[in-house]
N, C-alpha and C positions, 0 to 999 in steps of 0.2 A: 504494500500500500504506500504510495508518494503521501509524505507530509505534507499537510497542507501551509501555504506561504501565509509565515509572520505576516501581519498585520502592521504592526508598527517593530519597530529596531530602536533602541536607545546604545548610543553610544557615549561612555562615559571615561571622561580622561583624570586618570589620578597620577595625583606629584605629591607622594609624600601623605596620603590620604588615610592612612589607617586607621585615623582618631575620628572621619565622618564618612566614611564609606560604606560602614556596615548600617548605619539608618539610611542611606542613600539607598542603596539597594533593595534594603527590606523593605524600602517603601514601591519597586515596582509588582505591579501583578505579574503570573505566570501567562494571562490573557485578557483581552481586552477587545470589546463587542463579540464576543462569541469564538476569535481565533489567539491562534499565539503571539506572542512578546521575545523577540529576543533580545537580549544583552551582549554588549561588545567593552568590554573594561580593557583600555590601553593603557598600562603604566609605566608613565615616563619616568616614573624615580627608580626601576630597574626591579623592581621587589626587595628595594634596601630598606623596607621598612614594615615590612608584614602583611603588605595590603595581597599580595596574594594567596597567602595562611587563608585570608578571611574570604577571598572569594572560594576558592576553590573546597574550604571545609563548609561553609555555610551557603554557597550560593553556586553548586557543581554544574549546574544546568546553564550558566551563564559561560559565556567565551572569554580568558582571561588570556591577551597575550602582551608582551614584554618586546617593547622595539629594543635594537641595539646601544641603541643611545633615545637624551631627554631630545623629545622631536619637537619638543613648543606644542603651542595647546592647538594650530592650526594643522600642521604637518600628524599631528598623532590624530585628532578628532578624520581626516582624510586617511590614515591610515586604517581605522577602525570602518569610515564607513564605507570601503570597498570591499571588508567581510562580513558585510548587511546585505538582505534580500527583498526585507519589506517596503511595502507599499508606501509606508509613512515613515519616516525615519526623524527622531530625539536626538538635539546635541545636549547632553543634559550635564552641570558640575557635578561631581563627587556631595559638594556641599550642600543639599538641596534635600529637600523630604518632599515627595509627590504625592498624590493620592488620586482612587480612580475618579473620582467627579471630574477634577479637571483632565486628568490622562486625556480621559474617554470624550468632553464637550469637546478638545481642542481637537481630535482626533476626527471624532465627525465635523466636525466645522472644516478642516483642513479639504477632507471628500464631499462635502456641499456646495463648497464653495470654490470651485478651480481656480479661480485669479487671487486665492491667498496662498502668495508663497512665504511668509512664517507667520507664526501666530506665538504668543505669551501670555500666560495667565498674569496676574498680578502676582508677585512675587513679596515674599512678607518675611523679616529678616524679626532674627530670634527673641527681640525687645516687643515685637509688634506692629513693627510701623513697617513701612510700606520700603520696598528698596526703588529707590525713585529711576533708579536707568533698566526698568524693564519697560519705560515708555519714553523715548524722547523722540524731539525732534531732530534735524539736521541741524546743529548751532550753526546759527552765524556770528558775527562777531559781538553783535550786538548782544546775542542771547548768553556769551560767555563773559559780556563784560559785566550785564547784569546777575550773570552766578559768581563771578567773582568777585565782585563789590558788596553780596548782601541783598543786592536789590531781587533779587528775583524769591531770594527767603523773607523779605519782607512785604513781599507785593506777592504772597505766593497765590494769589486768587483772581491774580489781573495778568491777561494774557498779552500786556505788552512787555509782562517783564519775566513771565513764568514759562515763556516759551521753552528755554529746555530741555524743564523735566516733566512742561505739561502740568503743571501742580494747579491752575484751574479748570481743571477740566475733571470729570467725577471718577473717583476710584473705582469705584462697581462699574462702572460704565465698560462699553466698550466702542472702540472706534479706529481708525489709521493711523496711523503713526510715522515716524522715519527711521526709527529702531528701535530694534528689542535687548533684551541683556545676551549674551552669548550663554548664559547661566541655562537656560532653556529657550534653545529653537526649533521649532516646530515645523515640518512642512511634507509635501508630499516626494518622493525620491523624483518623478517625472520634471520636480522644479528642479532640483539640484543636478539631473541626468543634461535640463536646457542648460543652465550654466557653464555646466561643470561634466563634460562628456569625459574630459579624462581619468574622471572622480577625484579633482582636489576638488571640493565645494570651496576651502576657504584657502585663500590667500596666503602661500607658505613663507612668503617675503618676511610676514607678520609671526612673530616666534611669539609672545606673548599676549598681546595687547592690541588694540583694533581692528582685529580681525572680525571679530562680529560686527560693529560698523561697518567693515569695507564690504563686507557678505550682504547688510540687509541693502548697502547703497546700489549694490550689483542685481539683487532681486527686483529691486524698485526701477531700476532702469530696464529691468528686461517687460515689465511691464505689469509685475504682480505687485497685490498689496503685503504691508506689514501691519500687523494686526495685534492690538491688545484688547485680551479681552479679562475688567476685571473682575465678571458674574463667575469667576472662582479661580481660586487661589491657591499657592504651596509655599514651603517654608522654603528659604535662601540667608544661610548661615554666610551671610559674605562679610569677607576682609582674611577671610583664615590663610589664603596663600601668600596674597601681600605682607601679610603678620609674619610670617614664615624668612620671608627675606626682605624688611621695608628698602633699605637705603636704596637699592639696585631696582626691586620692582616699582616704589614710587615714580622711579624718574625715569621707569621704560613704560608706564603709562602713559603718561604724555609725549613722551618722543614716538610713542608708536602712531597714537590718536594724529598727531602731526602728519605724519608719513600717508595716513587716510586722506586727508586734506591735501598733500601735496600729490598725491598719483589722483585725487578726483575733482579736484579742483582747480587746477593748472594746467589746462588740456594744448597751450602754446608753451608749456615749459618757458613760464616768462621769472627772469630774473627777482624783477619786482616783488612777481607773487610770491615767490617761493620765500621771499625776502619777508614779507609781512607776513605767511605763517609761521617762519621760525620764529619772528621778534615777538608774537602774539602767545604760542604756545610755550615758549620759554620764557616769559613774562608772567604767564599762568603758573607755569610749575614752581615759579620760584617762591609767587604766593602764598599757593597751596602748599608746599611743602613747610614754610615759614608757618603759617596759622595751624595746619596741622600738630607742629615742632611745639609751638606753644599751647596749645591746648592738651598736649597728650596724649592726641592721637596717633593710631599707626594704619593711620587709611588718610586716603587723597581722593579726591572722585573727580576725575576730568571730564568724561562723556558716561 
């Protein structure tokens, strides 16, 4: 008897994961709308830390394989999903608790809807409150002068200043967007097969960071939407990998985000341009990283 073909594939990239991996997991089903689930666990920290102990004793039914080396969250997430089969295919973090309400609405919504090429539940980070880059917009300058000034946290209910992270606009709600978190992406494999024939979906340039922006900028121009929707929701433990290495991941956030901007926004490779997003985005990070340093924090949020 042929098994019948997954339904959806989740492919989850672990660095160093052993301490959230095993709620990550245990929160997917074995099946969803009536067929199966498969799982694809790539870990780039080599199994120098247990995370394969944990899959393989408690979660054998899942694919657990080990690149040669750390391949970046772009290069391994493409690694993982060319030994996927299903129809719908999860870029999902290690750090993230799902549940089937949302699995399952984002999952039909993705097969009802053919011109959505990703979709996001609202994503809800371990205090409660909402992680705000599972819905922005495309920043423009404007919108990051108002994130980094304050204004757009003070004016977060006026959409001239809340553009964004979208923060006037309703939680529960759902509607289009310009991106979603790379934390959970959603889509059907026929979108990422148009993109992406030779199965990189994302952008291997990008070893850390922008990569999910450059992927939802790439879907919006092939001509699908990006999609938040927040009639349900899942937990997003986020900061744990930044936390892990800040001084180096801080400031390959923003050089990466940059790098987004500069291959999609400077299509005459003009001097100038490239000129004003260096000076913009390194002007940001030095910010950011400054009020972070004083506050006590070990997280930055660029995009």
């Amino acid at each position: 008897m042929v098994p019948e073909r997954p339904l959806l594939s989740v492919v989850v990239v672990a660095y160093r994961s052993c301490g959230e991996i095993g709620a990550c997991l245990e929160s997917l089903p074995r099946s969803i709308c009536g067929r199966p689930i498969e799982v694809v666990v790539v870990d780039n920290s080599l199994n120098a830390d247990g995370t394969g102990a944990i899959v393989h004793n408690d979660f054998p039914w899942m694919d657990y394989v080990v690149p040669g080396e750390n391949l970046g969250f772009g290069r391994a997430n493409n690694f993982g999903y060319v030994r996927t089969a299903a129809e719908c295919v999860l870029f999902l973090n290690p750090d993230t608790v799902s549940n089937m309400e949302a699995l399952e609405h984002c999952v039909r919504r993705v097969l009802a809807e053919p011109e959505i090429g990703l979709i996001s539940p609202k994503l809800v980070m371990a205090d409660g409150s909402m992680d705000l880059a599972c819905r922005r917009s495309i920043p423009t300058l404007w919108d990051g002068f108002c994130r980094a000034t304050g204004l757009a946290a003070r004016f977060s209910d006026k959409a001239w200043a809340a553009g964004y992270n979208l923060t006037h606009l309703p939680e529960a709600g759902t509607y289009d967007v310009g991106a979603i978190n790379g934390a959970f992406m959603l889509g059907r494999r026929e979108v990422f097969d148009e993109i992406a024939p030779d199965g990189k979906v994302f952008d291997e340039a990008f070893f850390m960071y922008g990569d999910d922006l450059d992927l939802c900028i790439r879907i919006s121009r092939s001509g699908r939407r990006i999609v938040y929707d927040g009639r349900v929701a899942i937990t997003h433990l986020k900061g744990l990998s930044v936390a892990k290495n800040y001084e180096a991941m801080s400031a390959a956030i923003f050089d990466a985000n940059r790098d987004v901007y500069l291959k999609h926004f400077n299509p005459a490779n003009s001097a100038l341009v490239r000129w004003k997003w260096r000076l913009a985005f390194g002007a940001w990070k030095t910010v950011a990283r400054l009020k972070a340093k004083l506050r006590g924090h070990r997280r930055v949020r660029p995009l």
